[in-house]
N, C-alpha and C positions, 0 to 999 in steps of 0.2 A: 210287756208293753210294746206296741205297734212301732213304726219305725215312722215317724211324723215329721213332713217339710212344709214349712210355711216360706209362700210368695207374696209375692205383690204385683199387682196385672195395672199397670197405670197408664197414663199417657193425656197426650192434647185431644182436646176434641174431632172427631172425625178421626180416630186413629184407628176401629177397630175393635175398642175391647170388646163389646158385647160377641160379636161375633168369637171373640177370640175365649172367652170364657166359656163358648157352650164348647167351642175344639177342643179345649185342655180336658173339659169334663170327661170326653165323648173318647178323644187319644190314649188318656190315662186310664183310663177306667177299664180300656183294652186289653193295658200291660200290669192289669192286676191291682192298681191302688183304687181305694177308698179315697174320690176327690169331693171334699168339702168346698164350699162357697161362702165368702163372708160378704152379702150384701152392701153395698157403699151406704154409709150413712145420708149425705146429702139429700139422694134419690127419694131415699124413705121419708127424711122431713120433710122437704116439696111435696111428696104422694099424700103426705095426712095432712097439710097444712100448716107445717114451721116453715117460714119463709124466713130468709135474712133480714131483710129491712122491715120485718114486722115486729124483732126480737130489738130488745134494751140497745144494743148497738153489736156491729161487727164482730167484735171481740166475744160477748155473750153467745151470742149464736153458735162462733167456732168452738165456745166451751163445754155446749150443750149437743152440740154434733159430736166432737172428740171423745165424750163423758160416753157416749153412748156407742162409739165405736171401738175405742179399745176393751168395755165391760164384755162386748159380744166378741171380738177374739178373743180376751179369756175363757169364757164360757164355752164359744168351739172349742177349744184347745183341750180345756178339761173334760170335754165329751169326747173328743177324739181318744184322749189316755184311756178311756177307759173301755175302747171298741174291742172286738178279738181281730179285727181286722189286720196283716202284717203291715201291707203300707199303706199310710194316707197323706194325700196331698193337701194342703189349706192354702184355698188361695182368695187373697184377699183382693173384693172389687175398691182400687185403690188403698194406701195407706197413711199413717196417722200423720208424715210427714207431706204427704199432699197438700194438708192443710197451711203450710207455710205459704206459697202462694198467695194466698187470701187475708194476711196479717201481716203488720212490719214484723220486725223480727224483735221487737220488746214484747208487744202482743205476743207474740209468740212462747217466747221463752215465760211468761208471766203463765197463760193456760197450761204450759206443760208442765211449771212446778206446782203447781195450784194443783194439778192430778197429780201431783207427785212419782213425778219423773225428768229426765234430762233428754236431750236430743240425741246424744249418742246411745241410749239405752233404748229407746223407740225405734231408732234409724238400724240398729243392728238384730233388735228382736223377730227382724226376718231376715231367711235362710239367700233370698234373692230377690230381686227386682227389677222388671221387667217394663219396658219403655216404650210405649207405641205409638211413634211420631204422628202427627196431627198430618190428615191427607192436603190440607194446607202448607206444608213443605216437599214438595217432589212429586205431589199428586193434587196440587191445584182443581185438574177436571173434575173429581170425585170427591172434592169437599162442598158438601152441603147442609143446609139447615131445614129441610125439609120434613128432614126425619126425626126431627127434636122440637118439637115447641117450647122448649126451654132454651134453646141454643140460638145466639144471634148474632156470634161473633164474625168480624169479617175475617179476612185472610190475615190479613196482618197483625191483627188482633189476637188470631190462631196461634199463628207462629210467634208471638211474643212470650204467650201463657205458656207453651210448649217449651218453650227456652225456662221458664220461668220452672215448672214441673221437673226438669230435668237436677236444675240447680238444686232445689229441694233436696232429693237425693244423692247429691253427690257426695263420695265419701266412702259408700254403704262398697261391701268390699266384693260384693257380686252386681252390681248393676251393669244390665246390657241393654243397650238402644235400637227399637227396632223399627229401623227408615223403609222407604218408600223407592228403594232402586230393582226390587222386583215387583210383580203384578200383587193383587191383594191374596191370593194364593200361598202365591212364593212368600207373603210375609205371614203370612202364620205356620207356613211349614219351617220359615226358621223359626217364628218364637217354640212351637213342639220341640224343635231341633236343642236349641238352647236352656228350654227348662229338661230336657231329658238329657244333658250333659250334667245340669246340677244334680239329677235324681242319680246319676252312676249307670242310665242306661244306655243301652246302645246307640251312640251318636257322635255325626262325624265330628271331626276335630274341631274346636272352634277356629275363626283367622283372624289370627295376634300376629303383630307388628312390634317392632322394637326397634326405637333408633339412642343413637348415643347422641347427647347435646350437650352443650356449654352449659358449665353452671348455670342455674336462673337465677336471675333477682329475688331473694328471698321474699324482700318486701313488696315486691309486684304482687306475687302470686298470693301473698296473703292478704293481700289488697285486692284482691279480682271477685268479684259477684259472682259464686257457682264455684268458687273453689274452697276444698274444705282439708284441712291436716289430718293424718293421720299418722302415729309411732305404731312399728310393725317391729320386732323381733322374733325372729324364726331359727328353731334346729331341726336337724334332722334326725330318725332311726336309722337303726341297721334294718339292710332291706337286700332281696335279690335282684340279682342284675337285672337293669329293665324297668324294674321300678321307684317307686318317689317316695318315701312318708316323709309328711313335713309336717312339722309342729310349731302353728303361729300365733302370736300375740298379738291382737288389734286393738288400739286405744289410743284415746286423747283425755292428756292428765290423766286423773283417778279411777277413770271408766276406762275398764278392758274386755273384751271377749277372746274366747280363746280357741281354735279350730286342730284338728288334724284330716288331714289330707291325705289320701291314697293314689298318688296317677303311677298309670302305665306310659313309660315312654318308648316312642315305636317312630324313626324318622328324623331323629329332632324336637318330634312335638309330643305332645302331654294328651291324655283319654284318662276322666276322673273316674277313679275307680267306687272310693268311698271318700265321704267328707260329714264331719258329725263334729257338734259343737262338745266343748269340755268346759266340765268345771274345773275352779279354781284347783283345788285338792287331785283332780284326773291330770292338769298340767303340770306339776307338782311332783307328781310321779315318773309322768314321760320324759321331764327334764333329767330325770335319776336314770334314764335309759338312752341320752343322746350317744350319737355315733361319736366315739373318742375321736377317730380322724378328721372330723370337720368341725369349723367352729360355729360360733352363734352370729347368727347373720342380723345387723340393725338396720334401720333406715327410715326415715322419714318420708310418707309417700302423701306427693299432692295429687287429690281427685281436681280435675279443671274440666267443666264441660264449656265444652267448644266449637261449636257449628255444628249440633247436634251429635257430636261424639264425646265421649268421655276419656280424658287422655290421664294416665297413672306416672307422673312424675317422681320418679324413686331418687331419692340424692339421700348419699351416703356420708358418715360422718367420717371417711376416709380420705375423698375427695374433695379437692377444693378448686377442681377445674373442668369435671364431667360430671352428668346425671345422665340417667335411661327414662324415658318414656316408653311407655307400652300402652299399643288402644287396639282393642278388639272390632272386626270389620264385620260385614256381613257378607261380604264376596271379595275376591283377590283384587275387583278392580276397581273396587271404592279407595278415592286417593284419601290419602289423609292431611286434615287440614291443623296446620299449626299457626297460633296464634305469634306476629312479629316479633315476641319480645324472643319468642324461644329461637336459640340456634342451632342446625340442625347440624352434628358433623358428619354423622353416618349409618347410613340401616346396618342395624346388627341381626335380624333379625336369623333365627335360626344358627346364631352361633353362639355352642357349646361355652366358651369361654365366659360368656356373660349372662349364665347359667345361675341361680344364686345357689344351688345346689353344688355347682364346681366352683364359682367364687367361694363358696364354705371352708372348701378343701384345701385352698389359699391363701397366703398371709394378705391380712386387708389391704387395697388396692392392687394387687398382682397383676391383673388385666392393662394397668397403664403399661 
C-alpha cells in the first residue's frame, strides 16, 4: 500500500491558493509523489449552477456542498490505496471544516451529525493544514477583485473572513499560517518549505518560539472565539542518540487520534524524520515498548488564533503557576503577538530543560 498524506491548502481570499496548488503539484511530483487534487466544492456548485440563496436556506446548501465534499475525499482516498504508486500526496482545495465560517456553530454541529460525523473527527482526518493569509493583511497593494467575478469583498471584510478561516481550524495539531512578510514568491517557497517538513523531506527547520507564561485564566481562553481544547498525552521509545520517537495521544473527550513521530535533533532543534498516524490496537502496542526511564507526559494544550498566528498554550496538570506557549514563525524576525490576558515571563526558547522529551525524564514539575 502507498505511503498516503492528505492536506488542506486554505486561506482568505486573495491569498494565493490557486497559484499555490499548481506549486505543490509541479514541487511534489519532482521529488517522486503522486499529487492528487481534491477540487473545492463551492466552485463546482457556482460553475453548474447551485447557488446559495437559490437553495431552501443557508444551512441546506452547506449540507449539500459538504455531502458532496467529503463522498469525493473518500472516494480519492480509496483510489489513492489502491495505486502502485510509493508516495501520494491529497491535497485538498479547502476542507470540510472551512465550511464553519459560513454557519453558526448549531448549524453547524447539526450538518455534521446528520453526515454522521463530529468536528474533531473531520478536523483531524487530515495529515496538515496549511493557511494562506488573505493579501488584504500585509499586502493591501495586491488584493484585488479583478480576477474573480465572484469576489467582492472589501479589505476589511477580507481580513475578517481570514480571522474567521483561521479560527475554523484551530486546534488541528499541524496547522501553519502562511503571512504576507515576504514577496509572493517567498510565500510559496515557504508553504513547499512547510509541507515538505510534514512529508519527512528535506527541509529547513521550521522557526518555533517558546516562552514560559503565567498561568492563564482557564475560563478566558475557553471563552475566546478561535480558541479550541485539546488533552495530548505522550511517551516515548528507546532511540539513538540524536533522535526523538514520540508517541502521542490527541483528543477531546471520547475522540482521539493517535501519532508517532520520528525527529532528528541537531542544535536544539528538531528535522521530522517520519510521522504516521496509528491505530488504536498499534498504540496499544508501542505503549508495551515505552522508554522505562521517562515518564508519560500529560497536558492540556490551547490552540488560540491570534493576529493571524496560532499560539499552542500547553498547561500542565503539575503546575499551578506556569504554562508554555509555542507559535511557529515564518522568519526569525516576525515578532510575536500575545494577546493581554497572557503574561509573558520569559523566552525559553531553545532550552533543553523545557524539552517535554527531558521534562519526561523528570519528576513532574522539576524545571520550577
Amino acid at each position: 500500500m502507498p505511503d498516503i498524506t492528505k492536506i488542506v491548502v486554505t486561506g482568505g481570499v486573495c491569498g494565493g491558493k490557486t497559484t499555490a496548488l499548481a506549486s505543490i503539484r509541479t514541487a511534489f511530483a519532482r521529488l517522486g509523489y503522486k499529487v492528487i487534487t481534491v477540487p473545492e466544492p463551492a466552485t463546482e456548485f457556482k460553475t453548474n449552477g447551485i447557488l446559495p440563496w437559490e437553495c431552501a436556506s443557508g444551512e441546506e446548501y452547506q449540507w449539500c456542498q459538504m455531502k458532496v465534499q467529503i463522498t469525493t475525499e473518500h472516494a480519492f482516498e480509496r483510489a489513492a490505496r489502491g495505486m502502485a504508486d510509493e508516495k501520494i500526496l491529497i491535497v485538498c482545495d479547502r476542507g470540510m471544516l472551512d465550511n464553519k465560517y459560513y454557519m453558526t456553530d448549531d448549524e453547524f454541529q447539526r450538518v455534521i451529525a446528520d453526515l454522521g460525523y463530529t468536528e474533531d473527527e473531520l478536523r483531524d482526518s487530515y495529515d496538515a493544514v496549511f493557511h494562506l493569509v488573505t493579501a488584504a493583511k500585509g499586502a493591501e497593494e495586491f488584493y484585488t477583485n479583478d480576477n474573480n467575478a465572484a469576489r467582492h469583498e472589501t479589505l476589511e471584510e477580507a481580513a475578517a473572513m481570514d480571522d474567521g478561516f483561521i479560527a475554523a481550524w484551530a486546534g488541528h495539531p499541524h496547522l501553519r499560517i502562511i503571512d504576507n512578510s515576504t514577496d509572493f514568491e517567498g510565500k510559496m517557497n515557504r508553504l513547499i518549505r512547510e509541507i515538505s517538513y510534514v512529508l519527512g523531506e528535506d527541509a529547513p527547520f521550521p522557526i518555533q518560539r517558546k516562552f514560559l507564561v503565567e498561568y492563564p485564566d482557564i475560563a478566558w481562553l475557553e471563552g475566546m472565539e478561535g480558541c479550541k481544547r485539546v488533552d495530548i498525552s505522550q511517551f516515548y521509545l528507546c532511540s539513538d542518540p540524536g533522535t526523538e520517537i514520540r508517541v502521542r495521544k490527541i483528543g477531546v473527550d471520547e475522540w482521539n487520534t493517535f501519532y508517532l513521530t520520528e525527529k532528528r535533533i541537531e542544535g536544539g532543534k528538531s528535522r521530522l524524520v517520519h510521522r504516521q498516524r496509528l491505530t488504536l490496537r498499534e498504540y496499544g502496542r508501542l505503549q508495551a515498548q515505552a522508554d522505562p526511564a521517562r515518564r508519560e507526559i500529560s497536558k492540556t494544550r490551547y490552540c488560540l488564533a491570534y493576529e493571524g498566528q496560532c499560539l499552542e498554550i500547553d498547561v500542565y496538570p503539575c503546575w499551578d503557576d506556569q504554562a508554555i506557549v509555542q507559535v511557529e514563525l515564518t522568519s526569525e524576525e516576525t515578532p510575536v503577538e500575545f494577546p493581554p490576558e497572557l503574561h509573558v515571563i520569559r523566552e525559553i526558547t531553545g532550552e533543553n530543560a523545557y524539552r517535554n522529551s527531558v521534562m519526561a525524564s523528570k519528576p513532574c514539575g522539576a524545571t520550577h
